[in-house]
Jmol script that loads the backbone (N, CA, C; Angstrom):
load data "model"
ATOM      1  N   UNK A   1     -27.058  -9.511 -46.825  1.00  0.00           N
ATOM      2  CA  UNK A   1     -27.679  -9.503 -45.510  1.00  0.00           C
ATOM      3  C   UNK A   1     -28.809 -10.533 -45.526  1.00  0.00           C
ATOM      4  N   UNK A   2     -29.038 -11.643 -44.477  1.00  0.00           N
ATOM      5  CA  UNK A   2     -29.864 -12.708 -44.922  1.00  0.00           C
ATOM      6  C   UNK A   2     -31.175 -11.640 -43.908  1.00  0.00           C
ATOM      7  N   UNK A   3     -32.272 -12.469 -44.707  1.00  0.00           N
ATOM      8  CA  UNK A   3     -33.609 -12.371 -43.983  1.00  0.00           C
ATOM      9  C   UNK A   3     -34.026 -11.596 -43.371  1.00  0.00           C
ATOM     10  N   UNK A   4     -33.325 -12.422 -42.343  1.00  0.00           N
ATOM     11  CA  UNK A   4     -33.787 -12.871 -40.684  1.00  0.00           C
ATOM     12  C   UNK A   4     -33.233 -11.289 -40.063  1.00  0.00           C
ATOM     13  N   UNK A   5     -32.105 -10.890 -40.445  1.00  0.00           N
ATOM     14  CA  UNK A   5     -31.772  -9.898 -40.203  1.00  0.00           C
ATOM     15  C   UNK A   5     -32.085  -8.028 -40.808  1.00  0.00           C
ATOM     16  N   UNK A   6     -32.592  -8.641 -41.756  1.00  0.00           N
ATOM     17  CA  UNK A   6     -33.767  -7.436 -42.720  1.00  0.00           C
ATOM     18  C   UNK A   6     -34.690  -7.110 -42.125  1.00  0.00           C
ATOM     19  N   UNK A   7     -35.293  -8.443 -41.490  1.00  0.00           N
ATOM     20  CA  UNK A   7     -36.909  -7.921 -40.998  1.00  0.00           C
ATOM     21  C   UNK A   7     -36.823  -7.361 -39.602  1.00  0.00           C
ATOM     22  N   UNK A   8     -35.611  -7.701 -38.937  1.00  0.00           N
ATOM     23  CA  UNK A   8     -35.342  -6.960 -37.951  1.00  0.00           C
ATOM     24  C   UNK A   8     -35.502  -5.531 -37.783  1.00  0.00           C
ATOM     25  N   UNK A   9     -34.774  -4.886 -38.803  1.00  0.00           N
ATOM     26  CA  UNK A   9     -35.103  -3.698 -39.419  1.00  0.00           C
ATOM     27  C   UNK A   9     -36.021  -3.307 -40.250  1.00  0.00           C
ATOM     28  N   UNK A  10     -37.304  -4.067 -40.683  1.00  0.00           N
ATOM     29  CA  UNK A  10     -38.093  -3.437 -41.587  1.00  0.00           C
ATOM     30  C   UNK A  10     -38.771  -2.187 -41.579  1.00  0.00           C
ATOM     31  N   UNK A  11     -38.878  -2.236 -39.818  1.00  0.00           N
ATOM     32  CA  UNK A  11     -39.835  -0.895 -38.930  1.00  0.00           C
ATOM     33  C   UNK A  11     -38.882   0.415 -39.514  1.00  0.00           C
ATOM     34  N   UNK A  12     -37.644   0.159 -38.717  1.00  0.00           N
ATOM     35  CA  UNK A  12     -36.992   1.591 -38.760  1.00  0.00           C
ATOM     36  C   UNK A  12     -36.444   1.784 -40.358  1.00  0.00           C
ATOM     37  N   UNK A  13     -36.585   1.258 -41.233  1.00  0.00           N
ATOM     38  CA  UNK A  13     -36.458   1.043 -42.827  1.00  0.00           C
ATOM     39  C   UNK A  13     -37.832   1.932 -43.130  1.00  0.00           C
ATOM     40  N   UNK A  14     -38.938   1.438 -42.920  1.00  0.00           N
ATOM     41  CA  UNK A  14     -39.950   1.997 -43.146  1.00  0.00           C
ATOM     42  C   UNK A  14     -39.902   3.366 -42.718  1.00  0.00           C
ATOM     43  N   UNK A  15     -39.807   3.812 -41.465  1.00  0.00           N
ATOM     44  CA  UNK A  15     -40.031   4.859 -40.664  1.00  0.00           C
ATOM     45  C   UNK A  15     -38.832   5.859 -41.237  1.00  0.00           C
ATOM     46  N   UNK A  16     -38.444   5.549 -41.882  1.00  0.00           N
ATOM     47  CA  UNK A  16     -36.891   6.260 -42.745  1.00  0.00           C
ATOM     48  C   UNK A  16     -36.074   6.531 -40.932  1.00  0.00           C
ATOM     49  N   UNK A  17     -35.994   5.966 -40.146  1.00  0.00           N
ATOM     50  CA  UNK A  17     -35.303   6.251 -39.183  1.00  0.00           C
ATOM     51  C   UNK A  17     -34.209   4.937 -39.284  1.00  0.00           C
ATOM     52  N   UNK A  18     -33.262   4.708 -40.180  1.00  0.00           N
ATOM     53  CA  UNK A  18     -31.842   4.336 -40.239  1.00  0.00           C
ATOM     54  C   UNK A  18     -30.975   4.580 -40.542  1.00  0.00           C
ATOM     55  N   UNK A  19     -29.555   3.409 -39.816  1.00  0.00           N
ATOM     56  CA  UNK A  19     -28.681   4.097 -39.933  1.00  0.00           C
ATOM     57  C   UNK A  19     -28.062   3.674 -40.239  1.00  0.00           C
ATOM     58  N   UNK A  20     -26.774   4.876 -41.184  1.00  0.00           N
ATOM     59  CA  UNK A  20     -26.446   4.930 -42.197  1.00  0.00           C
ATOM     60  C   UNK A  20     -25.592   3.547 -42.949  1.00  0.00           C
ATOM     61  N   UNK A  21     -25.274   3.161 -41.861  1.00  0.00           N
ATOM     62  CA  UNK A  21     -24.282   1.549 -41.779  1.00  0.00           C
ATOM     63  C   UNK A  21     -25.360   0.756 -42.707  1.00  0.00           C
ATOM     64  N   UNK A  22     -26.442   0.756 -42.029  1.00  0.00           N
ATOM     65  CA  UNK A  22     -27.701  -0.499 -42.734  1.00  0.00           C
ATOM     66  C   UNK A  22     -28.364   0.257 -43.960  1.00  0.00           C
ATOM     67  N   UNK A  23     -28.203   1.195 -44.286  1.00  0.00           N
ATOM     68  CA  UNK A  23     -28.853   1.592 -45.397  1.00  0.00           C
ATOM     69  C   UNK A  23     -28.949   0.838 -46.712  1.00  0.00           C
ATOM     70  N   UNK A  24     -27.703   1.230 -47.529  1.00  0.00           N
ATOM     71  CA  UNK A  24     -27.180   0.259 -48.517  1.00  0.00           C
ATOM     72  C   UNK A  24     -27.768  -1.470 -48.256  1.00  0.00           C
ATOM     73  N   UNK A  25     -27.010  -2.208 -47.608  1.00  0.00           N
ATOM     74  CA  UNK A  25     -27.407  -3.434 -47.431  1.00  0.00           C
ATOM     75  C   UNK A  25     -28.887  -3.754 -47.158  1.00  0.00           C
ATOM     76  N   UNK A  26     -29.551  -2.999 -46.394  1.00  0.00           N
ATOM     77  CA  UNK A  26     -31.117  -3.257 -46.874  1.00  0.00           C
ATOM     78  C   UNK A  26     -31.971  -3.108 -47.994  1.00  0.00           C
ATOM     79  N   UNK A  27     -31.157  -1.541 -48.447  1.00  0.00           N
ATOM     80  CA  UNK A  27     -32.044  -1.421 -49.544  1.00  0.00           C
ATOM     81  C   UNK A  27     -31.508  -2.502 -50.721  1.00  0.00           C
ATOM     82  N   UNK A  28     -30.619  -3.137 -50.744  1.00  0.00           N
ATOM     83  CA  UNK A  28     -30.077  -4.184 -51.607  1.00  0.00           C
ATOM     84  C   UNK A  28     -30.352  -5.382 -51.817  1.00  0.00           C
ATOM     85  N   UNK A  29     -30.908  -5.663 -50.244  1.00  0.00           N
ATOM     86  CA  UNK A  29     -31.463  -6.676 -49.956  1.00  0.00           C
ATOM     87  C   UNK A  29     -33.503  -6.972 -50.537  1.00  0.00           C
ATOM     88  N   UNK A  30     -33.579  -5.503 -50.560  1.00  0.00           N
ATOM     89  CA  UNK A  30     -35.141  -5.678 -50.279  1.00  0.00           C
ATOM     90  C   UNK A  30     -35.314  -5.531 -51.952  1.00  0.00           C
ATOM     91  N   UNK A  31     -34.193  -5.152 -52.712  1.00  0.00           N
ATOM     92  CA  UNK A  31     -34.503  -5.176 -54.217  1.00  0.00           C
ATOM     93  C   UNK A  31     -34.319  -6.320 -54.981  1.00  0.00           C
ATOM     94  N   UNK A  32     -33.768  -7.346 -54.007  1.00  0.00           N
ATOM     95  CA  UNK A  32     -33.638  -8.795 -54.136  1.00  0.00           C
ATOM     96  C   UNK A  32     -34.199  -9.684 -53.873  1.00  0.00           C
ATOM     97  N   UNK A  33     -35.140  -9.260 -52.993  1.00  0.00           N
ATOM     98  CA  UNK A  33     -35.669 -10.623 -51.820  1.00  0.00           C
ATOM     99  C   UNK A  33     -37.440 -10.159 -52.273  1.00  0.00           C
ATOM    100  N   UNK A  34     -38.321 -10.918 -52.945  1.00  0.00           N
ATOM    101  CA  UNK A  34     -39.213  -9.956 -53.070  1.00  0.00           C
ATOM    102  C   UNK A  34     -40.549 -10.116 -51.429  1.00  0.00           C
ATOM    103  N   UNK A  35     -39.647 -11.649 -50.997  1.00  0.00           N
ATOM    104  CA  UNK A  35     -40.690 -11.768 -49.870  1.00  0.00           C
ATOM    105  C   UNK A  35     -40.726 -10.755 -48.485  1.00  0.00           C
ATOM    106  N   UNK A  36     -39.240 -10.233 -48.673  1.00  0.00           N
ATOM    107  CA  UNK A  36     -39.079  -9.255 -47.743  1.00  0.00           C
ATOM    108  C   UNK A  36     -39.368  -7.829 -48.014  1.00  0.00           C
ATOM    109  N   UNK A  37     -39.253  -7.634 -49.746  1.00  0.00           N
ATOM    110  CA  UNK A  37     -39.471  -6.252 -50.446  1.00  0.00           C
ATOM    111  C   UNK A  37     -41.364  -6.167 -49.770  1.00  0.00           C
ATOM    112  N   UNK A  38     -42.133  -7.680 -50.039  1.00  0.00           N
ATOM    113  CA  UNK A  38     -43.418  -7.625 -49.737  1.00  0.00           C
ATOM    114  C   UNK A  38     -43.732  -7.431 -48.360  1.00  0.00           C
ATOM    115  N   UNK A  39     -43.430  -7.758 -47.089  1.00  0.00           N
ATOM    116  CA  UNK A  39     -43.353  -7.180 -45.854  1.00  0.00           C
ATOM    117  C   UNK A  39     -42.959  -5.756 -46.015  1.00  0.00           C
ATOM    118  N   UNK A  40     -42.050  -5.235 -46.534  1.00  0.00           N
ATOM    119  CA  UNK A  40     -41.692  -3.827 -46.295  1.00  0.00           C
ATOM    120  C   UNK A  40     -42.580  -3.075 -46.772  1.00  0.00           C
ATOM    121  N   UNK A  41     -43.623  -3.700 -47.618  1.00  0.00           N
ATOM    122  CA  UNK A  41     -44.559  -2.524 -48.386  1.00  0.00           C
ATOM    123  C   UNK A  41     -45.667  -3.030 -47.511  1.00  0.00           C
ATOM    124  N   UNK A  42     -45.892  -4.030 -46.823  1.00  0.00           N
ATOM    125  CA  UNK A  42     -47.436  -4.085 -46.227  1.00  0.00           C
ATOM    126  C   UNK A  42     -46.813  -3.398 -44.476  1.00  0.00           C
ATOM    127  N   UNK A  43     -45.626  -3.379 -44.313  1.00  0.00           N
ATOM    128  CA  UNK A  43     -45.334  -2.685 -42.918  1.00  0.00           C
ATOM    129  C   UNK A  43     -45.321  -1.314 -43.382  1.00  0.00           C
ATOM    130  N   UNK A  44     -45.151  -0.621 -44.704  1.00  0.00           N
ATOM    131  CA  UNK A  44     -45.689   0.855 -45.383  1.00  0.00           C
ATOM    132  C   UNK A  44     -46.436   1.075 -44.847  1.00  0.00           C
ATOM    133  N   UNK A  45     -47.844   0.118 -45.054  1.00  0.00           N
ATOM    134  CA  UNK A  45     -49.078   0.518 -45.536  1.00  0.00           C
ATOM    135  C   UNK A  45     -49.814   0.467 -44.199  1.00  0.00           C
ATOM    136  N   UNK A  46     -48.948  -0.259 -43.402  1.00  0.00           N
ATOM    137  CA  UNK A  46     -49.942  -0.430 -42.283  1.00  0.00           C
ATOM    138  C   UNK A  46     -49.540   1.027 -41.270  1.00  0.00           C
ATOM    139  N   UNK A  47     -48.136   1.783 -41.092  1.00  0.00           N
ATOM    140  CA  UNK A  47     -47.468   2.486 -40.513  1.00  0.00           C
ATOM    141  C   UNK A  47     -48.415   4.294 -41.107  1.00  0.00           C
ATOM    142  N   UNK A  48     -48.460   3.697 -42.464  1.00  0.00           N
ATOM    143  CA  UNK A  48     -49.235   4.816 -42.940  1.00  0.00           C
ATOM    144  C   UNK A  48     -50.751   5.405 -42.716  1.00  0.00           C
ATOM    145  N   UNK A  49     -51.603   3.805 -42.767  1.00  0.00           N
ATOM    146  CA  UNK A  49     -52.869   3.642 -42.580  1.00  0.00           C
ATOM    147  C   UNK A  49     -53.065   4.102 -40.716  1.00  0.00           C
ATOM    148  N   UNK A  50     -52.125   3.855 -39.762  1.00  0.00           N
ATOM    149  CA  UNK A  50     -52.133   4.114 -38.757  1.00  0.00           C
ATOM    150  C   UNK A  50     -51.795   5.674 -38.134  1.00  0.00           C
ATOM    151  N   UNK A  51     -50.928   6.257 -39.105  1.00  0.00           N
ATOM    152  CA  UNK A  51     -50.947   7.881 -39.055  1.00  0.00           C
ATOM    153  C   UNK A  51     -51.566   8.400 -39.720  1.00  0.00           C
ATOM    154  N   UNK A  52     -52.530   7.938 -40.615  1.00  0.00           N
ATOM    155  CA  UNK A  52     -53.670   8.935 -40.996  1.00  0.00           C
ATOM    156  C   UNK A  52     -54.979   8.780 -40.717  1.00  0.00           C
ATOM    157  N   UNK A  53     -55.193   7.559 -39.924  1.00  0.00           N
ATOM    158  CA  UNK A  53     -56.756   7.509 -38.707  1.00  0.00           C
ATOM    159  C   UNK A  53     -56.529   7.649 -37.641  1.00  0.00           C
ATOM    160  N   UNK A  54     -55.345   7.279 -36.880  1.00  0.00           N
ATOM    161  CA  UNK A  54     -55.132   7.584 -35.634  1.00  0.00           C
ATOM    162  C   UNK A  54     -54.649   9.440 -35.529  1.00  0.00           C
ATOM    163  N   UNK A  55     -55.175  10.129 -34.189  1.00  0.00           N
ATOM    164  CA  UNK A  55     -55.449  11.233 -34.152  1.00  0.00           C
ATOM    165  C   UNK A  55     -53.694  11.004 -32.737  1.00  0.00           C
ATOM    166  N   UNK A  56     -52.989  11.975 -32.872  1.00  0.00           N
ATOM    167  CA  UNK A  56     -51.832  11.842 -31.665  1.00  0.00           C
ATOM    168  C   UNK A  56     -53.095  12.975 -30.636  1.00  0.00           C
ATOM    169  N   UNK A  57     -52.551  12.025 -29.579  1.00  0.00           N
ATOM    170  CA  UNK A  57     -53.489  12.372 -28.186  1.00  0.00           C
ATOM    171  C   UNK A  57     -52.434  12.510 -27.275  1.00  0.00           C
ATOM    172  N   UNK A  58     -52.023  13.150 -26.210  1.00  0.00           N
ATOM    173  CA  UNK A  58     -51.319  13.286 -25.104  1.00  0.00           C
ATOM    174  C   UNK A  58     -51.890  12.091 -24.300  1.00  0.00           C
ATOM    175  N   UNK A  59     -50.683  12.334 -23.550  1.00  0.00           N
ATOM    176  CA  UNK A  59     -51.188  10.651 -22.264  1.00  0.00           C
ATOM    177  C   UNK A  59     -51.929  11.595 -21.120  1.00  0.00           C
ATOM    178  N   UNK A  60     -52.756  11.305 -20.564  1.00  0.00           N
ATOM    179  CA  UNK A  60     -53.495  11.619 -19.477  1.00  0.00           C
ATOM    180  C   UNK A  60     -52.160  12.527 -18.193  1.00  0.00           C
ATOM    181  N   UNK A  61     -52.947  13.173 -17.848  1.00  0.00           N
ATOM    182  CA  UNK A  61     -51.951  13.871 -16.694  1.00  0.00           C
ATOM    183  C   UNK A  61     -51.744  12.782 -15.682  1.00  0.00           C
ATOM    184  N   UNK A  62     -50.760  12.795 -14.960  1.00  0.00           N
ATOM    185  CA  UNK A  62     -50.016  11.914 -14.150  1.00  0.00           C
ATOM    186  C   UNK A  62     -49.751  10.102 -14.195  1.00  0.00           C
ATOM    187  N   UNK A  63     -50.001  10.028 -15.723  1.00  0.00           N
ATOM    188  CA  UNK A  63     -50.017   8.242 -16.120  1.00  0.00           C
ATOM    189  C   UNK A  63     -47.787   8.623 -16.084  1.00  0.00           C
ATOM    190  N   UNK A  64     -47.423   9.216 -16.381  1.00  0.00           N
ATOM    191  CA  UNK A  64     -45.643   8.916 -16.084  1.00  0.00           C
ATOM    192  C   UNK A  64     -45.121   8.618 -14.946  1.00  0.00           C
ATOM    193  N   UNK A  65     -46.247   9.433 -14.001  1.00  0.00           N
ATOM    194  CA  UNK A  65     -45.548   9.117 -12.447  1.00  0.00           C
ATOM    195  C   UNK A  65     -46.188   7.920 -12.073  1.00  0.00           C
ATOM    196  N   UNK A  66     -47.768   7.412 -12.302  1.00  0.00           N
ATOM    197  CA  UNK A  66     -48.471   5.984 -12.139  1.00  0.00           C
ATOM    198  C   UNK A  66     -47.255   5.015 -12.375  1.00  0.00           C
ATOM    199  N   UNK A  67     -46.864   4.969 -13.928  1.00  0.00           N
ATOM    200  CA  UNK A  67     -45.957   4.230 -14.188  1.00  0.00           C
ATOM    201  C   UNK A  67     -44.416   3.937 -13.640  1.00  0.00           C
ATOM    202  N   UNK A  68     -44.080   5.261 -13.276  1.00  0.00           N
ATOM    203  CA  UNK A  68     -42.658   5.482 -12.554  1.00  0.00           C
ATOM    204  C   UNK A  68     -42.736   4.523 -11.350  1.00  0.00           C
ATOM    205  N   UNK A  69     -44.582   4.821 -10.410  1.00  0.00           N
ATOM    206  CA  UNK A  69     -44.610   4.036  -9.327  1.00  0.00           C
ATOM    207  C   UNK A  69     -44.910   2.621  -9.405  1.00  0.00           C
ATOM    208  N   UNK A  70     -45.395   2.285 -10.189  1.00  0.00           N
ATOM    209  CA  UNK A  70     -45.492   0.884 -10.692  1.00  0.00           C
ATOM    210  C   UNK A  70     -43.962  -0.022 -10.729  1.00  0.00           C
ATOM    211  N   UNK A  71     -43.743   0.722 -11.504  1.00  0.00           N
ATOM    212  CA  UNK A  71     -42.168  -0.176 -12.180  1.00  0.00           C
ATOM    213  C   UNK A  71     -40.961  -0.214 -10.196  1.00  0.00           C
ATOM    214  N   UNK A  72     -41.092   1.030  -9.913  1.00  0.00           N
ATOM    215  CA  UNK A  72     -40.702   0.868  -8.401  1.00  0.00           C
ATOM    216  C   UNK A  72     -41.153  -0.121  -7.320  1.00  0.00           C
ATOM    217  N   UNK A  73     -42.260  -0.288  -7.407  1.00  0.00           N
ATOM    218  CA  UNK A  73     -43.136  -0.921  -6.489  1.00  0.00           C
ATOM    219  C   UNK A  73     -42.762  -3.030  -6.966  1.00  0.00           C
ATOM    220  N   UNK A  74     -42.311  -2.854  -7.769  1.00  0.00           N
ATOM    221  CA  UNK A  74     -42.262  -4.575  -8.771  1.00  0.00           C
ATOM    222  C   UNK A  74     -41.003  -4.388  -8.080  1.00  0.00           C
TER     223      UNK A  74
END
end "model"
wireframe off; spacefill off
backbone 0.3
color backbone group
């Protein structure tokens, strides 16, 4: 699997949210490639560093329908 097409997936690689098709070939790839193995560990660190200072907050009451009317209104 070249590159270009690894880093496409580095997020959902990281996030263990892939699938099953790309599994193998990434992880094959990233035990090969160390410039991409090195993105996959600083997109770790940053995914990690971001769920353990950031606090999950709900969205404000009625920002879905703001937005619903927005995207209508364009």
């Amino acid at each position: 699997m070249p590159c270009n097409r690894v880093r496409r997936f580095v997020f959902l690689w990281v996030d263990r949210d892939r699938e099953d098709r790309l599994r193998d070939p990434v992880a094959r790839h990233l035990d090969e490639c160390p410039d991409c193995r090195e993105r996959a560990v600083a997109v770790e660190q940053m995914i990690l560093l971001v769920r353990t200072r950031c606090r999950r907050q709900c969205a404000p009451n009625g920002l879905g329908e703001r937005i619903r009317s927005l995207i209508e209104s364009e």
